[in-house]
Every structure is written in structure tokens, then in C-alpha cells.
C-alpha positions as CSV (number, residue, x, y, z in Angstrom):
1,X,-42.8,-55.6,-20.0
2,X,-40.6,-57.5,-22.3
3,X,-37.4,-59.6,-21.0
4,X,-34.8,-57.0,-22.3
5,X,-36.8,-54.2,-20.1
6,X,-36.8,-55.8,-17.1
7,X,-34.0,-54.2,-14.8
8,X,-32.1,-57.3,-14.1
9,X,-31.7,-57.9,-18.0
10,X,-30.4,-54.1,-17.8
11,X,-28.2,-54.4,-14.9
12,X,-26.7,-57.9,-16.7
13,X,-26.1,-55.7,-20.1
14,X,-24.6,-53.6,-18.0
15,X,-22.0,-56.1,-16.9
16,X,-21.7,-57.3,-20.2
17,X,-20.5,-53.8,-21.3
18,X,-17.9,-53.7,-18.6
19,X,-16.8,-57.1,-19.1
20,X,-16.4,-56.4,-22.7
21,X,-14.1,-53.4,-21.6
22,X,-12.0,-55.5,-19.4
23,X,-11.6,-58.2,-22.3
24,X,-10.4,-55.6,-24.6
25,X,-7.6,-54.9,-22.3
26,X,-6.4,-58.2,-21.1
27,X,-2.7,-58.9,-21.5
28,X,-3.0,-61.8,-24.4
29,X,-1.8,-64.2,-23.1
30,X,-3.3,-67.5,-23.2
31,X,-4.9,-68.5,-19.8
32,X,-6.0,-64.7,-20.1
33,X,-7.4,-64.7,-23.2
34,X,-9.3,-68.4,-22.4
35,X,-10.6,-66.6,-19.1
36,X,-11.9,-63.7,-20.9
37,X,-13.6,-66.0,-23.8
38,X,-15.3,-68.2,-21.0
39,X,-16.9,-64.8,-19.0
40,X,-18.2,-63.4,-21.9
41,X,-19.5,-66.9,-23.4
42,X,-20.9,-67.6,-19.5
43,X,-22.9,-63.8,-19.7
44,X,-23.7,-64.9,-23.5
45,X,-25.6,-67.7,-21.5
46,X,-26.6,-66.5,-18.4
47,X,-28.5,-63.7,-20.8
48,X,-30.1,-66.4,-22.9
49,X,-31.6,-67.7,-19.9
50,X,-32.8,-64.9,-18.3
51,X,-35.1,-64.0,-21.6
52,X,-36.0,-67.4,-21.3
53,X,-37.2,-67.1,-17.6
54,X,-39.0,-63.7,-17.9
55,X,-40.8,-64.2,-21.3
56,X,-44.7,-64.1,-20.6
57,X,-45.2,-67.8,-22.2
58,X,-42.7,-69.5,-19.6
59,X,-44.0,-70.1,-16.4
60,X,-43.3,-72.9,-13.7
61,X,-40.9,-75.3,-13.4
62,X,-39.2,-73.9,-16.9
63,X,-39.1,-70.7,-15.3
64,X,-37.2,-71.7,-12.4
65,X,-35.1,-73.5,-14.0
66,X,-33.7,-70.9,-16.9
67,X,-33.3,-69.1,-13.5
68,X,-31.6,-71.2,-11.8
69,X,-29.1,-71.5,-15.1
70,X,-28.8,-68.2,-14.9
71,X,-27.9,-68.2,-11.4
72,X,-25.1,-70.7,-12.0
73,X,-23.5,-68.7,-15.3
74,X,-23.6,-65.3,-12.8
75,X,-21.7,-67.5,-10.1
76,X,-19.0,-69.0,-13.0
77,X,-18.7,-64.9,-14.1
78,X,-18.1,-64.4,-10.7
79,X,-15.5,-66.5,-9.8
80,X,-13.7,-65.4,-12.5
81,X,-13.9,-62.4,-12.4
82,X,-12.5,-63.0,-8.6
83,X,-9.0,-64.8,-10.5
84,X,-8.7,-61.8,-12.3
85,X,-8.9,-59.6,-8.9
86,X,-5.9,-61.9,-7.6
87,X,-4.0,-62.7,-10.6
88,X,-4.2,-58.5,-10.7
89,X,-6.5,-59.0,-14.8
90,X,-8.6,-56.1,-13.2
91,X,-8.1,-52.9,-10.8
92,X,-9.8,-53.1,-7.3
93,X,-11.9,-50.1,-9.0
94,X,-13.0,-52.8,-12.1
95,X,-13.7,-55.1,-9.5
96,X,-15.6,-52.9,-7.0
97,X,-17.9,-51.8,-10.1
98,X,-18.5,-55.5,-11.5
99,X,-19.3,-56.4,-7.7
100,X,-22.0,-53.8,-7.6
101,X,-23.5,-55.0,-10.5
102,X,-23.7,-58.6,-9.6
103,X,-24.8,-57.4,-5.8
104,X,-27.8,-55.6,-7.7
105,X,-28.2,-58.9,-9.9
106,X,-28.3,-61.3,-7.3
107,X,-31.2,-59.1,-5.7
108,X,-33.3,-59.3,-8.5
109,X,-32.8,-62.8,-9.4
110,X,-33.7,-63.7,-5.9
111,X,-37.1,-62.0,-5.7
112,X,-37.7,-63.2,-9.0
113,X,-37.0,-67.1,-7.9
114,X,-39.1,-66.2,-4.4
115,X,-41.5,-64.8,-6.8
116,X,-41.7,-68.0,-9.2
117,X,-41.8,-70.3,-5.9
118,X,-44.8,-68.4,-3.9
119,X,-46.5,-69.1,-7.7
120,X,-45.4,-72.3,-8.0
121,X,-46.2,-73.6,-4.5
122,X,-50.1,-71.6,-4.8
123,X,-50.7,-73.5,-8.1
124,X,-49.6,-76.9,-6.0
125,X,-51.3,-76.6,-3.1
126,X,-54.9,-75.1,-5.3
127,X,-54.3,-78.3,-7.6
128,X,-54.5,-80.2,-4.5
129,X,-58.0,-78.9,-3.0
130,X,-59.2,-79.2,-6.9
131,X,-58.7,-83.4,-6.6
């Protein structure tokens, strides 16, 4: 399967599309506009990472890492996404969407990580016996 198949890539587009939505109808002003420019360039990221982490040729450490970077840009969309909530950027209804999408997000990404661990730790512990 390529990166942009997998259904966490999906579910990210996904909250890209919204996030683009919500952008387009931010009040312009400037702590607004800045907050919208840094979610979308944090999902430009978090994106770039993932396809890094799920391409075939990167396995190991490199692909715990890109997922852990991607973990970290979801957590920075998140919080913002959370100011916008209180300062009142997004309805409760915009909110209660984006939070299902990063619930289904956070899912994948964590069997994915478990996944790359159970790997990583097997490839450790058979190097190991091989000495």
C-alpha cells in the first residue's frame, strides 16, 4: 500500500480539508490569521512525516522518528485548534468533527508506533543471539 492509501494519511487529508474550511472563514484578524497559517503549516508537516514513516524503504529508528514528528505537529494542531474552541474561531460542531478526526488519528498512529517498536525490539533482541 502506498503512504497516501494508508487510512491514517486519509483521516489526516481529511482534517486538512476541514482545517482549510475553518481558515477560509476566520475573522482576519491578525493573531487569527497567524493561528490559522501555523495549523495548516503544522498539517503541511505532520503529512510530510507521515509519508516519510510509512514509505516501504524507511524502517527503524527513521521510522519512529518521522512518527514521532508527526505525533508532535498533530499535538501543536491540536492545541490550536483548542484556542480557537475558547477564543469561539470554531463552533462546538467544527470542533466536535476535528476531535473525531484526531481521536481516529491518534489510534492509528499508535498501533503504527507499537507496531514499529514490537519490530524494532525483535530485530534488537535477534541481533543479540546473532553475536
Amino acid at each position: 500500500m502506498q503512504p497516501a492509501q494508508a487510512p491514517i494519511y486519509r483521516k489526516t487529508e481529511e482534517l486538512l480539508e476541514l482545517t482549510f474550511e475553518l481558515v477560509e472563514r476566520i475573522p482576519k484578524s491578525l493573531p487569527n490569521r497567524i493561528s490559522g497559517e501555523k495549523v495548516m503549516d503544522a498539517l503541511y508537516d505532520a503529512l510530510d512525516f507521515l509519508y516519510l514513516a510509512l514509505k516501504k524503504e524507511q524502517k527503524g529508528a527513521h521510522e519512529l522518528q518521522c512518527m514521532e514528528a508527526f505525533a508532535l505537529k498533530m499535538s501543536k494542531v491540536k492545541t490550536i485548534y483548542r484556542v480557537f474552541l475558547r477564543r469561539k474561531v470554531v463552533s462546538k460542531k467544527q470542533y466536535a468533527r476535528a476531535l473525531k478526526l484526531f481521536h481516529d488519528i491518534a489510534s492509528q498512529a499508535g498501533f503504527i508506533m507499537k507496531g514499529i517498536q514490537c519490530v524494532n525490539a525483535a530485530e534488537g533482541s535477534t541481533n543479540v543471539h546473532n553475536d
